[in-house]
N, C-alpha and C positions, 0 to 999 in steps of 0.2 A: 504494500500500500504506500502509496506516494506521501511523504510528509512533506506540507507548505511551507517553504524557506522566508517566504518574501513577507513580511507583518506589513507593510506599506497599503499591502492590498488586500487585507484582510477586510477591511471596512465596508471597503466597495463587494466584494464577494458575498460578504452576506445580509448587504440589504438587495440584494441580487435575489436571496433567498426567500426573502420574506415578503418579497410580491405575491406568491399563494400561498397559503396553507390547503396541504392534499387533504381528503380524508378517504381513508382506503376502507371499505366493506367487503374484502376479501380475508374471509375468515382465517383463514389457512397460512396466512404470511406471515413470514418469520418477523419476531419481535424482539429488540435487546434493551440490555438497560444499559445508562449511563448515571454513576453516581459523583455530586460533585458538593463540597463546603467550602463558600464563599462569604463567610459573615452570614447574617440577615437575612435568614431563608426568605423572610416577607421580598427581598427585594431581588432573590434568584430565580424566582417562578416567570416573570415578564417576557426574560430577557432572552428564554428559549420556547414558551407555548406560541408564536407565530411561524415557525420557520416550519418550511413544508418537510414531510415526515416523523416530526414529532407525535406521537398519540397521549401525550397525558405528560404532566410536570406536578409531580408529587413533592412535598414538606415533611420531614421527619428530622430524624435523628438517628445518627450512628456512631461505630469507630468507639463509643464505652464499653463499658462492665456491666452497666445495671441494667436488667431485661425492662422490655414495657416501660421508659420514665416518660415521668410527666414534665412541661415544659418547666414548672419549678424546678425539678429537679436537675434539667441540662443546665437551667439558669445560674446556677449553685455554681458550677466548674468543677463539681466534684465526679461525676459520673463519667468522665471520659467522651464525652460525646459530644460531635460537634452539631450544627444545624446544616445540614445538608437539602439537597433536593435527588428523585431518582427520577430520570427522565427515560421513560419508556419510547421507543422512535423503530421507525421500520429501519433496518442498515439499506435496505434497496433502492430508498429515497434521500437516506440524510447517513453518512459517513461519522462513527467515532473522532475522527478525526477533524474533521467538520464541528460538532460538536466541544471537542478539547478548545480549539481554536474560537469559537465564542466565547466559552468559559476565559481564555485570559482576559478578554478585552473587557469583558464585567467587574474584573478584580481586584487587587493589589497584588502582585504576586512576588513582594519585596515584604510584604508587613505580614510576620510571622505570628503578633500576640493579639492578630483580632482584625479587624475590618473595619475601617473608618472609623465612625465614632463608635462602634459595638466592639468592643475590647476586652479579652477572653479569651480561656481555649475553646470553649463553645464554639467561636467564632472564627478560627486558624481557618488557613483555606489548603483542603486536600483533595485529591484528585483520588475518589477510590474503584479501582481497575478490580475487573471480573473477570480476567482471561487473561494468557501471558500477551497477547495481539494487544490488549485495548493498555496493559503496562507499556509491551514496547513504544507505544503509537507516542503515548502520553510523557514517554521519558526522551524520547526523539523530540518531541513538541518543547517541550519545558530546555531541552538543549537549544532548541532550534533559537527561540527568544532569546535565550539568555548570550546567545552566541548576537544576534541582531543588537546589543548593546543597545535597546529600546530604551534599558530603567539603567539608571546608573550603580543602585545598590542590585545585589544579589538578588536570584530569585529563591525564595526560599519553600514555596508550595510543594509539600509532600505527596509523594506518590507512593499509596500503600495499598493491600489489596483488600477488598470487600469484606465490612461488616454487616452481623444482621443489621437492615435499616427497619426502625419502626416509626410508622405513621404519626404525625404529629396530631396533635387536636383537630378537629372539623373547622373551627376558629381560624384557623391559622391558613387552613387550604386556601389556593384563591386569592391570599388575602389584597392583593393589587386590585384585583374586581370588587373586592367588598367595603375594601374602604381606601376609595382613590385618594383622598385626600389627605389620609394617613401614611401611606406609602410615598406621596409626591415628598412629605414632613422626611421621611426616612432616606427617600433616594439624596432628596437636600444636604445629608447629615456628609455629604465628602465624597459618596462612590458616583454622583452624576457629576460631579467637577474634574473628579481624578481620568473618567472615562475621554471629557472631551480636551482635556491636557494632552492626553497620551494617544488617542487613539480618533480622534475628528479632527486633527488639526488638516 
């Protein structure tokens, strides 16, 4: 699988993408997950339910100890778990890779103790691979940037392999649709300034 050298053009590529979203009623078509913590799960569900072959952008929690927690209890730092999103997508339509590749441009991928103003291990941003394919892809990616001298500090986003993820509260799903006005509050807080620093110019 070809890894994308060029970050310049990343931008352009996937608002390329996000002219349709597919929706496939062929029952039978293979489905994979992609799991990714970026800070602020409220503000990682957006940035990937448009882009065609996506089927669903779930909120939980992974990568702890504690089975079943409840958002208190990620909130705590004590559970090992960060806030994640599991993005379920056809590979036939939309590429792992592809994928990895939106995920930086959402990120910080220099700031290891949290996510803009949400600061935490809750909050770390890790890349967690389900296959040795969706590691290699992700560790090629994460070179790839880091070789492109985009950020000046180190990229420091861990690439580790899948924990169980469990579903965040019903609350939480969605939450950009459910309360637009609260997530605009949230994207405010650093990750929509940092996005057009680094990656609309």
């Amino acid at each position: 699988m070809k890894i994308i050298h060029n970050y310049s053009n990343l931008e352009r590529s996937a608002n390329k993408m996000k002219d349709v979203k597919s929706l496939d009623n062929n029952k039978n078509s293979h489905y994979d997950t992609a799991i990714f913590a970026g800070g602020c799960f409220w503000c990682m569900v957006a940035p990937f339910d448009t882009y065609p072959g996506v089927i669903k952008v779930e909120s939980g929690y992974t990568g702890g100890v504690v089975p079943n927690p409840t958002y208190e209890q990620v909130c705590t730092g004590l559970t090992g778990h960060t806030e994640a999103v599991r993005i379920t997508y056809d590979p036939n339509k939309l590429s792992y890779e592809d994928l990895v590749n939106i995920y930086w441009q959402v990120t910080d991928p220099t700031d290891a103790m949290g996510q803009f103003q949400d600061r935490g291990s809750q909050y770390q941003p890790v890349i967690y691979y389900n296959s040795p394919e969706q590691k290699e892809i992700a560790e090629q990616s994460r070179k790839s940037l880091a070789d492109s001298n985009k950020f000046s500090d180190p990229i420091v986003t861990r690439i580790e392999p899948a924990k169980p993820f469990y579903l965040a509260e019903d609350y939480h799903q969605d939450f950009y649709k459910k309360d637009p006005a609260r997530y605009a509050l949230e994207e405010a807080g650093g990750r929509e300034q940092f996005i057009k620093e680094h990656w609309k110019k």
